[in-house]
C-alpha positions in Angstrom: -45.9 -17.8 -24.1 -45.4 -20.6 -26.6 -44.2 -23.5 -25.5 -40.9 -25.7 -26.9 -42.3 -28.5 -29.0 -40.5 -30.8 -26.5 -41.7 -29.7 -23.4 -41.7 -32.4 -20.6 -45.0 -32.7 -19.8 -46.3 -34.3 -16.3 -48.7 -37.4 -17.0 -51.2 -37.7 -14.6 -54.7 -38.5 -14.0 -57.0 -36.0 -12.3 -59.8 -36.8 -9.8 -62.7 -34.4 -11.0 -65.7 -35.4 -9.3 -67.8 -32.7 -8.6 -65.2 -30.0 -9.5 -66.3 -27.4 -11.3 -65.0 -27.1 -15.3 -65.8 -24.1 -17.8 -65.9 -24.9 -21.6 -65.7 -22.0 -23.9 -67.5 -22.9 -27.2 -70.3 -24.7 -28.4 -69.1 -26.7 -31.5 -68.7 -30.1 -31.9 -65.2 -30.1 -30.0 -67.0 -28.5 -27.3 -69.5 -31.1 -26.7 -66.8 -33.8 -26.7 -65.1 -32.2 -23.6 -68.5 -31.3 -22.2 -69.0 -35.5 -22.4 -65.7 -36.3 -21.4 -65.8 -33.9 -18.2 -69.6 -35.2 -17.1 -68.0 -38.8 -17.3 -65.8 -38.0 -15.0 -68.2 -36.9 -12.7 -67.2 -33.2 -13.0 -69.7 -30.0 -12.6 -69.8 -28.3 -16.4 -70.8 -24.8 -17.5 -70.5 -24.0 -20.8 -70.3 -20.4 -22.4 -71.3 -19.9 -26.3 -74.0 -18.1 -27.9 -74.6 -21.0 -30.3 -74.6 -24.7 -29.0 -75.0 -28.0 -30.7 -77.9 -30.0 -30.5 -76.5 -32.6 -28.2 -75.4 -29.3 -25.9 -78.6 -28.2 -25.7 -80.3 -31.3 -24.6 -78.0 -31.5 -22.2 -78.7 -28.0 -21.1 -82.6 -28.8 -21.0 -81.6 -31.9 -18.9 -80.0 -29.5 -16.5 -77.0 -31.9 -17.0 -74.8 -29.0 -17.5 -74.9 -25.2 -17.2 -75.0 -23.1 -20.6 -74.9 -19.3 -20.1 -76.0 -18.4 -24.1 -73.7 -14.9 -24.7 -70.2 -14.2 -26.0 -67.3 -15.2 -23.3 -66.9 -12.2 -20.3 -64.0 -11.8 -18.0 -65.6 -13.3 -14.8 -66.8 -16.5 -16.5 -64.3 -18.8 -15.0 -64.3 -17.8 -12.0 -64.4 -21.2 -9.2 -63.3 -23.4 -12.3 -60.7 -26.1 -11.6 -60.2 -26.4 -15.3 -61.0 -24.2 -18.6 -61.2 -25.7 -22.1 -61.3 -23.0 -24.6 -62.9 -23.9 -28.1 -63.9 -21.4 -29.4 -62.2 -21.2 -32.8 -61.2 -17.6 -32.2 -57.2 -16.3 -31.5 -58.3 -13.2 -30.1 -61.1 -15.0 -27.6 -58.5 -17.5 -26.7 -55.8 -14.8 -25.8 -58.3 -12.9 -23.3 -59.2 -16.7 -21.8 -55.3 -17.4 -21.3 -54.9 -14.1 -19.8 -58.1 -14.8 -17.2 -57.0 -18.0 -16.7 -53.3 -16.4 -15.6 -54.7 -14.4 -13.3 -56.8 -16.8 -11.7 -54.1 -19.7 -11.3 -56.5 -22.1 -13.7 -55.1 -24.9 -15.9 -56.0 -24.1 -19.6 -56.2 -25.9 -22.6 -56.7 -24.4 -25.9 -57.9 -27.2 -29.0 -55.5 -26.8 -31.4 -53.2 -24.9 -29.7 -50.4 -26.7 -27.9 -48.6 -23.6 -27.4 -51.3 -21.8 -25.3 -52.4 -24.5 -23.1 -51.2 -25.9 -19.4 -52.1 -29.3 -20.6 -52.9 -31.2 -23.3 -55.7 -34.0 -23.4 -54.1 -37.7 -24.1 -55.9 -40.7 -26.7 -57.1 -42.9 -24.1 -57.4 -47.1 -24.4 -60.8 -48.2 -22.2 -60.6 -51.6 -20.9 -63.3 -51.7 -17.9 -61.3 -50.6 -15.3 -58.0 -50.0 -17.1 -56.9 -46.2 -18.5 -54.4 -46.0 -20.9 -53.4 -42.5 -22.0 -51.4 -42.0 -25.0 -49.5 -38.8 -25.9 -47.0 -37.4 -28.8 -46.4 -34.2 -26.6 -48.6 -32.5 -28.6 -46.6 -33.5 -31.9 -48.0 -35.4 -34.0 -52.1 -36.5 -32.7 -52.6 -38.7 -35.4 -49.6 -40.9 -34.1 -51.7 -41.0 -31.0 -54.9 -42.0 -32.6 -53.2 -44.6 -34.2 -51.3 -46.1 -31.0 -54.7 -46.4 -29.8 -56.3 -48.0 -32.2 -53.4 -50.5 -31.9 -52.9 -50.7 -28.2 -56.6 -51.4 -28.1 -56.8 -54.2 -30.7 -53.9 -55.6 -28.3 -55.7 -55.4 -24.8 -58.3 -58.2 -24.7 -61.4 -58.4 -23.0 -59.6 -60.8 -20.7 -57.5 -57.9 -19.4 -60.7 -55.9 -18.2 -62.0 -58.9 -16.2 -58.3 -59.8 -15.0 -58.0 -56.5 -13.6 -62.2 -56.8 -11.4 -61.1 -60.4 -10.6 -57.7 -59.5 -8.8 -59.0 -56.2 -7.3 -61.5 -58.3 -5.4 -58.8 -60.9 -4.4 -56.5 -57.8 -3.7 -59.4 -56.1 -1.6 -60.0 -59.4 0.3 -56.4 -59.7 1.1 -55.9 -56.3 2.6 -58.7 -57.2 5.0 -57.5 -60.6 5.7 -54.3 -60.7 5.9 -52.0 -57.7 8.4 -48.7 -58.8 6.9 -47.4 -56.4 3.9 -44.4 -58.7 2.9 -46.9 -62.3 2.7 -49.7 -60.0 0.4 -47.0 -58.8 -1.9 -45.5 -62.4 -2.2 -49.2 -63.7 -3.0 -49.9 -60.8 -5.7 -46.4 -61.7 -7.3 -47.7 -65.1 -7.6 -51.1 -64.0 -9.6 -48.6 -61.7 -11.6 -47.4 -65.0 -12.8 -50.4 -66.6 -13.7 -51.6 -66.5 -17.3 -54.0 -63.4 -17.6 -57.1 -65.4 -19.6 -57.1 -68.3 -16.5 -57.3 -65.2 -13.8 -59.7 -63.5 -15.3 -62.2 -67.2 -15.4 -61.2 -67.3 -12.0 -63.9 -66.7 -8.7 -62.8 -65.2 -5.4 -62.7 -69.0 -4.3 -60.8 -70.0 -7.1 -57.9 -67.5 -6.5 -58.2 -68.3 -3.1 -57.5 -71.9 -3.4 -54.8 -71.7 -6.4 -52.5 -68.5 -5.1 -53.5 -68.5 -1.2 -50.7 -71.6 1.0 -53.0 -73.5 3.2 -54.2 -72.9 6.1 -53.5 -69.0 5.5 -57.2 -68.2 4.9 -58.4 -64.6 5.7 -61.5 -64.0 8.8 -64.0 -64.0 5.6 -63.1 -67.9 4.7 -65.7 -69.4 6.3 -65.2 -72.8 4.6 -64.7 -76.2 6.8 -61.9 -78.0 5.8 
């Protein structure tokens, strides 16, 4: 069933590592969601006749699974998720129907209406994810959010985020009280995000941490 072009979709991001993911097609669209899925550490089999080249290296690699026919009922079978892109209305409508059957999120390239999700523009920063969507509206509003929002999130922003994960990590081991770690992490919220991120563990631990309220790993003799 088609869907409203305002439909309220559900952000979130999915943990895929070693789940299993079908792609239907072997195009250039394919291979992108082939790429993306094996970066996120997900399991990949791939149904199409025809593949591209970079598919079929990745085949011979045994990086992913490529069963060289025409799409069969039974295919996606075990899959957590389906991409169809196949280029074909009449493939895609026997996909959606398996795909019904089988409880499996689908999404169809190009076709917002017959999918259970739709695939955000994402902003990389090291360890920071930022996925952008128009509800399906308008993608080229998307592509250029990112291209903005990335020319807006520094460098600095991917070490900021390593630097206070290790002082966050260190705290949670150091320090039992909830209400004095939240009071500290307020206090690196505050702190300019290019000083943070030239900071070391020691550094942050000497400019956010009140003396003598050092955690069991401070060794240091003062």
């Amino acid at each position: 069933m088609a869907k409203n072009s305002l439909t309220p979709y559900y952000p979130v991001f999915l943990d895929l590592m070693r789940k299993r993911c079908v792609v239907v097609g072997g195009g250039n669209v394919a291979e992108r969601k082939v790429r993306a899925l094996l970066a996120a550490g997900a399991i990949v089999k791939l149904v199409s006749p025809r593949v591209t080249k970079g598919l079929s290296k990745l085949g011979e690699q045994d990086t992913i699974e490529i069963v060289a026919r025409e799409y069969q009922e039974g295919d996606l079978r075990g899959a957590t998720l389906v991409f169809a892109a196949t280029g074909t209305a009449d493939v895609n409508r026997t996909i959606r129907e398996e795909t019904d059957r089988l409880g499996i999120l689908l999404n169809v390239v190009d076709n917002p209406g017959m999918c259970d999700f739709i695939v955000p523009s994402l902003v990389r920063r090291g360890a920071i994810l930022i996925a952008i969507s128009t509800s399906g509206l308008l993608p080229m509003l998307s592509k250029k959010l990112r291209t903005d929002i990335f020319k807006r999130i520094s460098a600095d922003y991917a070490l900021y985020a390593r630097r206070v994960g290790a002082f966050r990590k260190f705290l949670m081991e150091s320090l039992p009280d909830s209400r004095e770690r939240r009071g500290i992490m307020k206090r690196v919220a505050e702190a300019e995000v290019h000083e943070v991120a030239r900071m070391s563990l020691e550094d942050m631990k000497r400019r956010f941490l009140k003396p003598p309220r050092y955690g069991k790993h401070d060794t240091k003799t003062r």
